[in-house]
C-alpha positions as a Markdown table, in Angstrom:
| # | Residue | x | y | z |
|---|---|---|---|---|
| 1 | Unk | 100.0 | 98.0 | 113.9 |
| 2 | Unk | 98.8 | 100.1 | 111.5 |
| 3 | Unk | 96.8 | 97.9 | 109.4 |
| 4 | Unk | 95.4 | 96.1 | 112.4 |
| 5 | Unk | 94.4 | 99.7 | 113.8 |
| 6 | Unk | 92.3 | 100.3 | 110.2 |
| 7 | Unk | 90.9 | 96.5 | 110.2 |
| 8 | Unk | 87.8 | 97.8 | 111.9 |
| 9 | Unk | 87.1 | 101.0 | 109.3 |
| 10 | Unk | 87.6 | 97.7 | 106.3 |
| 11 | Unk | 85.3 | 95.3 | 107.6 |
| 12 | Unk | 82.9 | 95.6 | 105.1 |
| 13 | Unk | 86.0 | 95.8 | 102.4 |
| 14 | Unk | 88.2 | 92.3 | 103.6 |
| 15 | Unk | 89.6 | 92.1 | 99.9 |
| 16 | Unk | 91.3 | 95.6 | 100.5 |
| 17 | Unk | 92.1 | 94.7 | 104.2 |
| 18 | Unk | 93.1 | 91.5 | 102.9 |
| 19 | Unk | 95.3 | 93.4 | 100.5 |
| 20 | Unk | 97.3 | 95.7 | 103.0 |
| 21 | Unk | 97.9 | 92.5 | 105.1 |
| 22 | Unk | 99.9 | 90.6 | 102.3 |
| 23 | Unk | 101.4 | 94.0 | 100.9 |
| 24 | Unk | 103.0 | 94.4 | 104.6 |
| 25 | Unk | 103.4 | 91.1 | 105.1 |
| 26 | Unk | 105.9 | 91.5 | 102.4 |
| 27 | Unk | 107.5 | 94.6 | 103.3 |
| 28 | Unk | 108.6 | 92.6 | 106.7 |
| 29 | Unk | 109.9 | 89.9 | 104.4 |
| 30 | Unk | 111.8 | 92.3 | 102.3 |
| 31 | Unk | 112.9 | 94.3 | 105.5 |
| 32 | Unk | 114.7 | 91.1 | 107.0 |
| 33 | Unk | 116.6 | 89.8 | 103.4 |
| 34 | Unk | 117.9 | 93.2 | 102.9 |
| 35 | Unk | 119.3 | 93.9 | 106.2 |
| 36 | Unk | 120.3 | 92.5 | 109.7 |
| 37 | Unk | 119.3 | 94.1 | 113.2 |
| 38 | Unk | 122.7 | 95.0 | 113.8 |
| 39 | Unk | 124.6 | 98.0 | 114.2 |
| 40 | Unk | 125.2 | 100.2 | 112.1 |
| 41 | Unk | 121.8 | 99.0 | 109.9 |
| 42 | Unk | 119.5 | 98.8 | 112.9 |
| 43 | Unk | 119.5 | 101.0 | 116.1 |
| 44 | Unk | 118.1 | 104.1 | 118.0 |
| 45 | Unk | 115.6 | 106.3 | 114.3 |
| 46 | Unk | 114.4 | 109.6 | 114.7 |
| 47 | Unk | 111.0 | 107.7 | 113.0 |
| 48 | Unk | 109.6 | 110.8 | 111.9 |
| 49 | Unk | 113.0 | 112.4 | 109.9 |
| 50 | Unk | 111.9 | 115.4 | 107.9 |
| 51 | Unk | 112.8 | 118.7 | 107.6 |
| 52 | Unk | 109.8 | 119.9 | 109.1 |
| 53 | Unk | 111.3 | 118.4 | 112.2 |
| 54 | Unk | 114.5 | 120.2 | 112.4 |
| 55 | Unk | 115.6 | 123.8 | 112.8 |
| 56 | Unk | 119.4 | 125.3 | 112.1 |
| 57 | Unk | 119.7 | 128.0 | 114.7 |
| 58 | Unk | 121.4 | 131.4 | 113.9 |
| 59 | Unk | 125.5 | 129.7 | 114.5 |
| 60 | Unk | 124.2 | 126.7 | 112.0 |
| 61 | Unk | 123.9 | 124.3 | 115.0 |
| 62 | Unk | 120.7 | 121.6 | 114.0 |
| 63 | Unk | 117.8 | 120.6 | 116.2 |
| 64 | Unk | 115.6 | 117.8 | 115.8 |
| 65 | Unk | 112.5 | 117.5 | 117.6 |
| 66 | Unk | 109.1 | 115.9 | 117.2 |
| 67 | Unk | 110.4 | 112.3 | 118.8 |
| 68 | Unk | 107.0 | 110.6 | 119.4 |
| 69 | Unk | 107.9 | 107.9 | 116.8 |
| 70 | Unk | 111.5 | 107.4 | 118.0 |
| 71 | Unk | 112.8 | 104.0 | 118.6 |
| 72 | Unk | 114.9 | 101.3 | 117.2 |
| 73 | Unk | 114.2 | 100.4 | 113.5 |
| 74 | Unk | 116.8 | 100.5 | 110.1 |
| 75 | Unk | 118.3 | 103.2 | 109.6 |
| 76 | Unk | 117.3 | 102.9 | 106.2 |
| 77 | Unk | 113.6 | 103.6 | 106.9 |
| 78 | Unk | 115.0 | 106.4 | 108.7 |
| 79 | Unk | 116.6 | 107.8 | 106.4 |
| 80 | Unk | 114.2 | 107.2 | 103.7 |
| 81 | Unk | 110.9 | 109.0 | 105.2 |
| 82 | Unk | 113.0 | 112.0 | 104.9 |
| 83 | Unk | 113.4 | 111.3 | 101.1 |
| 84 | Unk | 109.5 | 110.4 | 101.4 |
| 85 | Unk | 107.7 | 112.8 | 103.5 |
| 86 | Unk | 105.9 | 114.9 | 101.3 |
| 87 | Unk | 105.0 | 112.0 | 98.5 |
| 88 | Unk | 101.7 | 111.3 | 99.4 |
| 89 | Unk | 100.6 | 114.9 | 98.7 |
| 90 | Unk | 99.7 | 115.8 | 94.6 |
| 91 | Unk | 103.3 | 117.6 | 93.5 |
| 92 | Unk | 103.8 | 118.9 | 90.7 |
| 93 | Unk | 106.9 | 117.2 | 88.7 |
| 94 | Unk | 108.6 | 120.2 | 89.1 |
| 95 | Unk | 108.7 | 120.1 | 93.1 |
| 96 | Unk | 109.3 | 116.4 | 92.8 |
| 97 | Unk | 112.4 | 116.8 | 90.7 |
| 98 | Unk | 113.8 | 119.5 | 93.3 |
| 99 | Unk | 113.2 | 117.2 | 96.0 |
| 100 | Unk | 115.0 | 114.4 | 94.4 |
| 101 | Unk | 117.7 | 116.9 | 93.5 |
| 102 | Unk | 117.9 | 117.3 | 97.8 |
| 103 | Unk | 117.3 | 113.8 | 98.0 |
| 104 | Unk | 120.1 | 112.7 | 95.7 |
| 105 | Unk | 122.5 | 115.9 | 98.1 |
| 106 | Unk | 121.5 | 114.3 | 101.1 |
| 107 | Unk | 122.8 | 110.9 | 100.2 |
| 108 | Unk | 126.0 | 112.7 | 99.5 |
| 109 | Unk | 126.5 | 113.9 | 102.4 |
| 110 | Unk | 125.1 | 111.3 | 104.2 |
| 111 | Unk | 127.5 | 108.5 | 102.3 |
| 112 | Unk | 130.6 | 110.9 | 102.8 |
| 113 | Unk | 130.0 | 110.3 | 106.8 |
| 114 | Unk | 128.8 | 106.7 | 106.7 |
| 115 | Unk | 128.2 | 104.8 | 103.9 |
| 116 | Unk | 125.0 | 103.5 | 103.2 |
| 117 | Unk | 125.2 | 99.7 | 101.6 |
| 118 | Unk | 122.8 | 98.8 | 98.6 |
| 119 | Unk | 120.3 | 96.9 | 100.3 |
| 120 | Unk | 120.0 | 99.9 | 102.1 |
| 121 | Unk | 119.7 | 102.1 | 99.7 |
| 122 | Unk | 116.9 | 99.7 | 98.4 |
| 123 | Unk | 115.1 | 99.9 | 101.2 |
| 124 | Unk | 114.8 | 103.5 | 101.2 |
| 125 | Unk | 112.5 | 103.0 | 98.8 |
| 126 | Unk | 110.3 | 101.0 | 100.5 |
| 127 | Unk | 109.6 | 103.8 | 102.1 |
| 128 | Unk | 107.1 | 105.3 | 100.1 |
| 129 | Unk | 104.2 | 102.5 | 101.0 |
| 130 | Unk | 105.3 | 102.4 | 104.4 |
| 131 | Unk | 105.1 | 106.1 | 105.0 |
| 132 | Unk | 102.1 | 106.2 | 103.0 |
| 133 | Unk | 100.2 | 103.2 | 105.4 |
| 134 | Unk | 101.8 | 105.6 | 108.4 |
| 135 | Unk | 100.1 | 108.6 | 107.5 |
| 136 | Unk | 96.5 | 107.0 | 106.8 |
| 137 | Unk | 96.9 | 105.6 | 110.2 |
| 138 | Unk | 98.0 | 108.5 | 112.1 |
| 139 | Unk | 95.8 | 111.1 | 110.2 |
| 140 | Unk | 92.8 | 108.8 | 111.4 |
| 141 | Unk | 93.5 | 108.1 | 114.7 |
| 142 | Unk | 94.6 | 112.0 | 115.4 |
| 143 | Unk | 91.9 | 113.6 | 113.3 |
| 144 | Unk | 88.5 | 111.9 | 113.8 |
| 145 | Unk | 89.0 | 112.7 | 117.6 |
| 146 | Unk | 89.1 | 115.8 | 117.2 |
| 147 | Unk | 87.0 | 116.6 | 113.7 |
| 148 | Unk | 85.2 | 113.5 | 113.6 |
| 149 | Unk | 84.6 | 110.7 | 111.2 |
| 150 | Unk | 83.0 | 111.3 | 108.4 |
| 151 | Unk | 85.5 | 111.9 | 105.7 |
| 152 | Unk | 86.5 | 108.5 | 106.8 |
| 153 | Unk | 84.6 | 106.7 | 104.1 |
| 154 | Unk | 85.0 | 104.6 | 100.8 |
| 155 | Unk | 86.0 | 107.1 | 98.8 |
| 156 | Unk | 89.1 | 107.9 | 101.2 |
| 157 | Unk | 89.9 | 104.4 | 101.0 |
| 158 | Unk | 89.4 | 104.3 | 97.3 |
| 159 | Unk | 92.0 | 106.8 | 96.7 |
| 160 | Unk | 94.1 | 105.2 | 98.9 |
| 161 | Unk | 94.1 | 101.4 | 97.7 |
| 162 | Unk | 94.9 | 102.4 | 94.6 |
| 163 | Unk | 97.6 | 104.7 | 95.6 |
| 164 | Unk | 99.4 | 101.4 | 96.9 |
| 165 | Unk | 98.5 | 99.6 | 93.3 |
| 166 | Unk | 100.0 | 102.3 | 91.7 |
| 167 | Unk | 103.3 | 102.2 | 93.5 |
| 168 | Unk | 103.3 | 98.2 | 93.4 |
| 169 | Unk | 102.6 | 98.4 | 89.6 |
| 170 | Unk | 105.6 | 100.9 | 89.1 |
């Protein structure tokens, strides 16, 4: 959906458009080898996992909130836009090797309740492109209502497409 929803701001760019088709056209392919729509792999996500959606209160009890993207989907992806949220923004390699320090804590504790396989674990990071494609699409269809569309242009997309050959190069 997401890449459909940007066809329209890529007309005059089919190559890159082109591009995101095949790149998530493989990201579905490598979504089905690595692991089944069964329980416990598949099921009811948060879809938006982060710790800016969730709150301790004051006797250490956790709240999520923010459920607009919940549905059924991996666990996996789940679990790995937590470990992705933030990636898209420029951080310094300091605040990137903290949050892998939380990252590699979380799958700690996370494995000590339920283990996760190692196609899973794979797939988590898929999530870095698929995030990434989330977040150009929601920041455009939420932001140029309301601010409008200029910033919207080639050099947004420039900076973009080459984010995803950066991260299919590495």
């Amino acid at each position: 959906a997401p890449v459909q929803f940007l066809q329209p701001f890529l007309q005059h760019r089919l190559q890159d458009y082109q591009y995101l088709v095949s790149l998530t056209s493989q990201w579905a392919a490598d979504l089905q080898r690595l692991v089944s729509r069964e329980k416990p792999e598949y099921g009811l996500c948060h879809g938006d996992l982060h710790t800016g959606n969730a709150r301790f209160d004051k006797n250490g009890r956790l709240t999520l909130f923010d459920f607009d993207s919940f549905g059924y989907g991996w666990r996996a992806i789940d679990i790995g836009v937590y470990h992705v949220s933030y990636d898209w923004m420029n951080l310094s390699s300091e605040t990137r090797r903290e949050k892998e320090r939380f990252w590699q804590s979380f799958l700690e504790g996370y494995n000590h309740e339920r283990l996760l396989s190692d196609n899973e674990l794979a797939l988590t990071q898929l999530c870095f492109p698929i995030r990434h494609l989330e977040l150009m699409y929601l920041t455009i269809r939420y932001w140029s209502p309301q601010i409008g569309s200029g910033w919207i242009n080639d050099a947004y997309f420039d900076q973009h497409i080459a984010w995803f050959k950066k991260w299919e190069a590495e």
